[in-house]
C-alpha positions as CSV (number, residue, x, y, z in Angstrom):
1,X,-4.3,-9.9,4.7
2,X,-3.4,-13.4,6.3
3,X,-3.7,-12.2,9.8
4,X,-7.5,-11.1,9.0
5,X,-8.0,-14.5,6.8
6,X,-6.4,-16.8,9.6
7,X,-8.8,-15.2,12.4
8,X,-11.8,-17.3,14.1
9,X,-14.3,-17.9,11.4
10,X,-18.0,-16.1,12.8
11,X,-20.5,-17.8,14.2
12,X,-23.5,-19.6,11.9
13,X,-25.5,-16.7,12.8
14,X,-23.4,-13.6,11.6
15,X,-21.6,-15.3,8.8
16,X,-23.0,-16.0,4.7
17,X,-22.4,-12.1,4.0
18,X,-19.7,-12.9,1.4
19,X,-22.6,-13.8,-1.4
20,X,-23.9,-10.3,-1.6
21,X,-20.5,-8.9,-1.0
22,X,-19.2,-10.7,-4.0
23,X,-22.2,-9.9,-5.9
24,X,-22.2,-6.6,-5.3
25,X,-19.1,-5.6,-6.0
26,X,-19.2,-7.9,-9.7
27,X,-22.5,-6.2,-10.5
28,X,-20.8,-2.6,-9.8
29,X,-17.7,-3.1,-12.1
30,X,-18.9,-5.2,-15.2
31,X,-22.0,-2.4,-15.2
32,X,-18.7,0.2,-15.4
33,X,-17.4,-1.5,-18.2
34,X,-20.4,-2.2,-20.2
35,X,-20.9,1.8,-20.4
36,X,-17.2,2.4,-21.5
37,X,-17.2,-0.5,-24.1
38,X,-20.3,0.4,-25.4
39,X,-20.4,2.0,-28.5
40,X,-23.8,3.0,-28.9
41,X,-23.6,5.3,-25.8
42,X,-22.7,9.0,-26.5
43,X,-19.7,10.4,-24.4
44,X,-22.1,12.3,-22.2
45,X,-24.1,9.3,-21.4
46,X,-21.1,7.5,-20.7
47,X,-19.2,9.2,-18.7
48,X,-22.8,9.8,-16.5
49,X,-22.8,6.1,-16.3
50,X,-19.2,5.3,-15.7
51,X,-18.8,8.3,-12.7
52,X,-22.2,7.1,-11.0
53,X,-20.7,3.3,-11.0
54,X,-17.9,4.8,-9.6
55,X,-19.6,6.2,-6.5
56,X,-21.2,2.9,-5.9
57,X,-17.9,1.1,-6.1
58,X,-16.8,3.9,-3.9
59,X,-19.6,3.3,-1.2
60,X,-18.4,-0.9,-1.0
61,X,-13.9,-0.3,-1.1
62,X,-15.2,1.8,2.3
63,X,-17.3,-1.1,3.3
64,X,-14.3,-3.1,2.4
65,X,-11.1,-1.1,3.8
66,X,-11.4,-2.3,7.0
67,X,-11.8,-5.4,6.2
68,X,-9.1,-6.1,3.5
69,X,-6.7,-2.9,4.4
70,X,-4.5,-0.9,2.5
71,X,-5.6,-2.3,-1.3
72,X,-9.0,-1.0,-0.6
73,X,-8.0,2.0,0.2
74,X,-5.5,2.2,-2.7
75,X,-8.9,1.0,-5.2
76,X,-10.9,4.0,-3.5
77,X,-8.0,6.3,-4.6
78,X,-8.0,5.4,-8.0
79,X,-11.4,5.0,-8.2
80,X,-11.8,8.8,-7.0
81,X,-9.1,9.7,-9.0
82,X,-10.6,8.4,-12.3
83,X,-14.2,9.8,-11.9
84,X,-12.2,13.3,-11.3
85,X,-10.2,13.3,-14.8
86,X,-14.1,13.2,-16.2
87,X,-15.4,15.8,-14.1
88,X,-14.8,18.8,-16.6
89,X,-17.6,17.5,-18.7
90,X,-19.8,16.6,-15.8
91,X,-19.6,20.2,-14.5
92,X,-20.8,21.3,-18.3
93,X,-23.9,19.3,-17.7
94,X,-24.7,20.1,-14.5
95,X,-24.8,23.9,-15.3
96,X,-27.0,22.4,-18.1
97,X,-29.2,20.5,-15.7
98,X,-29.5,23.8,-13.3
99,X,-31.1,25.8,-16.0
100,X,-32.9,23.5,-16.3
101,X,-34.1,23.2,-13.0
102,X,-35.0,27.0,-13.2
103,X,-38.3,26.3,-14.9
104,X,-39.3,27.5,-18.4
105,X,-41.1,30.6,-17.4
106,X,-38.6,32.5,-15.5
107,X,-36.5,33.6,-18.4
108,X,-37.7,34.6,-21.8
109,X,-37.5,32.0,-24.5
110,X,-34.6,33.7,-26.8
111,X,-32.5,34.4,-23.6
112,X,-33.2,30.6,-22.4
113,X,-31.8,29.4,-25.9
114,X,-29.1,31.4,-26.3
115,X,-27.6,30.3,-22.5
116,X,-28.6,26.3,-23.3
117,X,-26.6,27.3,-26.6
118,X,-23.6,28.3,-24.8
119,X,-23.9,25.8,-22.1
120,X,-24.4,22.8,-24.8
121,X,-21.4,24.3,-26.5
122,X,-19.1,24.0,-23.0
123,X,-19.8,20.5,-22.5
124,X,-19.5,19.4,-26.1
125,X,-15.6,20.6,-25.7
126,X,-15.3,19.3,-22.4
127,X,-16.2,15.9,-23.8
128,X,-14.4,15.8,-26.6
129,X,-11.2,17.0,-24.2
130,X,-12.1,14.1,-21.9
131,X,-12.9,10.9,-23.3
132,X,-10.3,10.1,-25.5
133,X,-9.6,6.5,-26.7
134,X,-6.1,6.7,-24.1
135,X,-8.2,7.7,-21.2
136,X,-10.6,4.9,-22.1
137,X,-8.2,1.9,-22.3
138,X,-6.5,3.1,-18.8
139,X,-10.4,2.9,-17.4
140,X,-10.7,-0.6,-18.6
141,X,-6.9,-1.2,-17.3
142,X,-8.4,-0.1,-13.7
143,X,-11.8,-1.9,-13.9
144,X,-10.0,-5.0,-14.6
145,X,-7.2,-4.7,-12.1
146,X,-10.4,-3.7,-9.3
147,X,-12.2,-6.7,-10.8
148,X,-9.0,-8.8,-10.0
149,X,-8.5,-7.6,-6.6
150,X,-12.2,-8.7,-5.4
151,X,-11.3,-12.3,-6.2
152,X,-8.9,-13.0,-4.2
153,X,-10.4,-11.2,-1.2
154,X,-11.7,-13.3,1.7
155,X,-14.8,-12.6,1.7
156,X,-15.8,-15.8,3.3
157,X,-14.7,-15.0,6.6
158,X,-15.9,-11.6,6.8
159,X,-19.1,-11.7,9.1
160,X,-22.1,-9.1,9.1
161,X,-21.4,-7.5,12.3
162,X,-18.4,-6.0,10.3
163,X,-20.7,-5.3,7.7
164,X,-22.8,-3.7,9.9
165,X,-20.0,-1.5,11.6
166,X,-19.4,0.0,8.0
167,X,-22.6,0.4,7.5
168,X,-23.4,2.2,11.0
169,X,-20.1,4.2,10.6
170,X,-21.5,5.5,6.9
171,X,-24.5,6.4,8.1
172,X,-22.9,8.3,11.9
173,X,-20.9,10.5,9.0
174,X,-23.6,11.6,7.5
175,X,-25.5,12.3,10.2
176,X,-22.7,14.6,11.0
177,X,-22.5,16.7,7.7
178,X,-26.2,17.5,8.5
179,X,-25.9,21.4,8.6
180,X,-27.1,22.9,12.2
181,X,-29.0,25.7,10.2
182,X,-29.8,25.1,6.9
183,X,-30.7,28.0,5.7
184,X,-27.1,29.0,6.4
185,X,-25.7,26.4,5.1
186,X,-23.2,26.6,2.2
187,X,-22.6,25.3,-1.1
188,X,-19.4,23.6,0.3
189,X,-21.2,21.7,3.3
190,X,-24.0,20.9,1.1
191,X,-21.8,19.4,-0.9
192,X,-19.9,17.2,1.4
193,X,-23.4,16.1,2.9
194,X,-24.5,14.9,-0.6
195,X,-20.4,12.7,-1.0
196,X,-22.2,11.0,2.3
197,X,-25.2,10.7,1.3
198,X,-24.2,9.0,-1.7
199,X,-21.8,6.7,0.0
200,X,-25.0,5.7,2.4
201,X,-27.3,5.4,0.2
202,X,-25.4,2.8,-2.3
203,X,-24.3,1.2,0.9
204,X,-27.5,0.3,1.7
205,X,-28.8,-1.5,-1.1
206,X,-26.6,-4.3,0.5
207,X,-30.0,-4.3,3.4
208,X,-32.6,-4.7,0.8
209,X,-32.4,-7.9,0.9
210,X,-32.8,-8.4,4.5
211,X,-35.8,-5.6,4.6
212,X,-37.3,-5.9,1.0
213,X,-40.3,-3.4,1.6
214,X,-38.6,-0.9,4.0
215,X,-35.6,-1.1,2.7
216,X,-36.4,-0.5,-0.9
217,X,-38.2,2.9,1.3
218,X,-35.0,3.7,2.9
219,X,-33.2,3.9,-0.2
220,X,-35.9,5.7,-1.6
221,X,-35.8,8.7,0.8
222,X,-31.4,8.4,0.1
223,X,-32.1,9.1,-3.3
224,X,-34.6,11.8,-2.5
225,X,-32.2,13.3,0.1
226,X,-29.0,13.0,-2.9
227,X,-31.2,14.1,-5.6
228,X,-32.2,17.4,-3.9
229,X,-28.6,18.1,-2.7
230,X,-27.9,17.7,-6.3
231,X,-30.0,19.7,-7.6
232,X,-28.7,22.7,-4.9
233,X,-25.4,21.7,-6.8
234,X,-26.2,22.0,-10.3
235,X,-27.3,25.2,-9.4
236,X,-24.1,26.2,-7.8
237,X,-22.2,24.8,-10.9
238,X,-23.9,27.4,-13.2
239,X,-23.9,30.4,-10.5
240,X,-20.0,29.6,-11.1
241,X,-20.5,30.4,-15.0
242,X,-21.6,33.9,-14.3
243,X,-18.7,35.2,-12.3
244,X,-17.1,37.6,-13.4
245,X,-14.9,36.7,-17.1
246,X,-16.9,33.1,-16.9
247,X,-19.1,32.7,-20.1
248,X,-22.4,33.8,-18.4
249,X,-21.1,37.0,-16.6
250,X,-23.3,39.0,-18.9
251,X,-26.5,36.9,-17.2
252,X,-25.2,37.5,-14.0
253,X,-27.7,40.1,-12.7
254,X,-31.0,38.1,-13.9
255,X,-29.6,34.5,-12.9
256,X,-28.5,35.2,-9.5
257,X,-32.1,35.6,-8.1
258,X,-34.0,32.9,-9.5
259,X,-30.8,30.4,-8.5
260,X,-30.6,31.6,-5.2
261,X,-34.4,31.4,-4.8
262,X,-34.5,27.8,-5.9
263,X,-31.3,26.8,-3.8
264,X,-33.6,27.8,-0.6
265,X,-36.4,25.8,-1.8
266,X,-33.9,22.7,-2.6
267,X,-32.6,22.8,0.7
268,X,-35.7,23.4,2.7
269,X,-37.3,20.3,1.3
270,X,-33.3,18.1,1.6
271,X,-33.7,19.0,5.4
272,X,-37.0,17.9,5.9
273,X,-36.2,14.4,4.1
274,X,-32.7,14.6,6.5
275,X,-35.0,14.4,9.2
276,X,-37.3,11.5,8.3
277,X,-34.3,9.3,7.3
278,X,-31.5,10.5,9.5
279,X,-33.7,10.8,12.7
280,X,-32.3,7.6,14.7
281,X,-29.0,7.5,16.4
282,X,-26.2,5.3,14.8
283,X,-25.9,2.7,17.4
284,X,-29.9,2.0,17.2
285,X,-29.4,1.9,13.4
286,X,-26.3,-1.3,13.6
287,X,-29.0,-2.5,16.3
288,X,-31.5,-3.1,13.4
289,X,-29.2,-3.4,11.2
290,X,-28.0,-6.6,13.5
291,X,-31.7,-8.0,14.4
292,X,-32.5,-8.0,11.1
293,X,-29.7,-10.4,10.0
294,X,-30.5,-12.1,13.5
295,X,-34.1,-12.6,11.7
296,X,-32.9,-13.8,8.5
297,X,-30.8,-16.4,9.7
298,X,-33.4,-17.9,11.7
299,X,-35.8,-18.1,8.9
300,X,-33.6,-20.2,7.1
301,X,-32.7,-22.7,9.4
């Protein structure tokens, strides 16, 4: 930490990032807390609103970790770690959400009630086996301490070209986890394209800012790209409930088809979004990425 805070502050040009930095990552964690302290939420709502802050303070500690080092990495841990212990229930719902997704008129209306029954049933437990007043105190305990630990950063010396590398290095992953044949692709990849996705697309509401009209399009087409991968995966989650012994194995035979069918039609659309947003090459993206900052501070002197 003192080597990177005793280096050569940047140039007028590349420096002032700290503000949205510092911004960001305050907005992220109170946000976090507010849904865990509130008592008006239910348990499903809040643990919805607590995992999805969790991805976005996700997205900046990677932003961060090579900027600040190993406590970064440490907060990205705990923060994975945290959103896990909840996942039972989010698993529940996502089964709940791909029934959902299956449309009303594929499955007759009694045998639609009776799986939402059962389903509604697995993530009431799931809840009330997750969110318990223990598990809530240590998520406070961890907001605070993460809260704590983005004072005292730096931040001031940390210039946007570094920024920018994250940001470039983010988006070059995900690139990456782009399946070479996507109607081949399975659950599994699809799944680590969306973790990228995710990461990238919170990432970039740090570039809003500095690209107001396409950026606010850019993040846009991120959340089109997650929400389809998503979708593919709440599928996935209830295809899991009819295996054999699972509580929809009786279902199997008339699920299987219409949540196959719709998995296609997910990703078939996810890849034709992948190739609007992903289409330029990383180092053209920090390029822009660069230029526009390079804009920015121009206009304001």
């Amino acid at each position: 930490m003192e080597r990177r805070t005793n280096r050569t502050p940047p140039r007028k040009s590349d420096s002032g990032a700290a503000e949205g930095l510092r911004s960001a990552s305050g907005e992220v964690l109170g946000e976090a807390r507010r849904q865990i302290d509130d008592p008006d939420l239910n348990d499903a709502t809040a643990v919805h609103e607590f995992r999805k802050g969790m991805k976005r303070w996700r997205a900046l500690l990677r932003l961060f970790e090579p900027l600040m080092g190993d406590e970064a990495a440490v907060l990205r841990v705990e923060a994975r770690d945290l959103a896990r212990e909840l996942a039972g229930s989010r698993d529940a719902r996502s089964a709940i959400d791909g029934l959902a997704d299956l449309g009303e008129e594929q499955l007759p209306v009694s045998t639609r009630q009776t799986l939402e029954s059962r389903l509604e049933a697995l993530g009431r437990t799931a809840e009330a086996a997750t969110l318990t007043d223990d598990l809530r105190e240590r998520l406070r305990d961890a907001l605070d301490h993460a809260a704590a630990a983005a004072r005292r950063w730096p931040l001031d010396h940390v210039a946007f070209s570094a920024i920018a590398d994250g940001l470039a290095a983010s988006y070059a992953r995900t690139r990456k986890a782009v399946p070479g044949d996507w109607a081949k692709a399975t659950p599994e990849s699809l799944h680590e394209l969306r973790q990228r996705v995710v990461v990238h697309r919170y990432q970039m509401d740090l570039v809003v800012p500095l690209w107001p009209k396409i950026g606010r399009a850019w993040v846009s087409e991120a959340q089109k790209l997650r929400d389809r991968l998503g979708h593919h995966q709440d599928l996935a989650m209830l295809k899991d409930l009819t295996a054999p012994h699972q509580p929809l194995a009786r279902w199997r035979s008339r699920l299987m088809p219409l949540i196959e069918a719709r998995q296609a039609e997910h990703a078939s659309r996810a890849a034709r979004v992948a190739r609007r947003l992903l289409a330029e090459k990383p180092k053209a993206f920090r390029n822009r990425l660069l230029g526009l900052w390079e804009g920015r501070a121009a206009r304001s002197e």
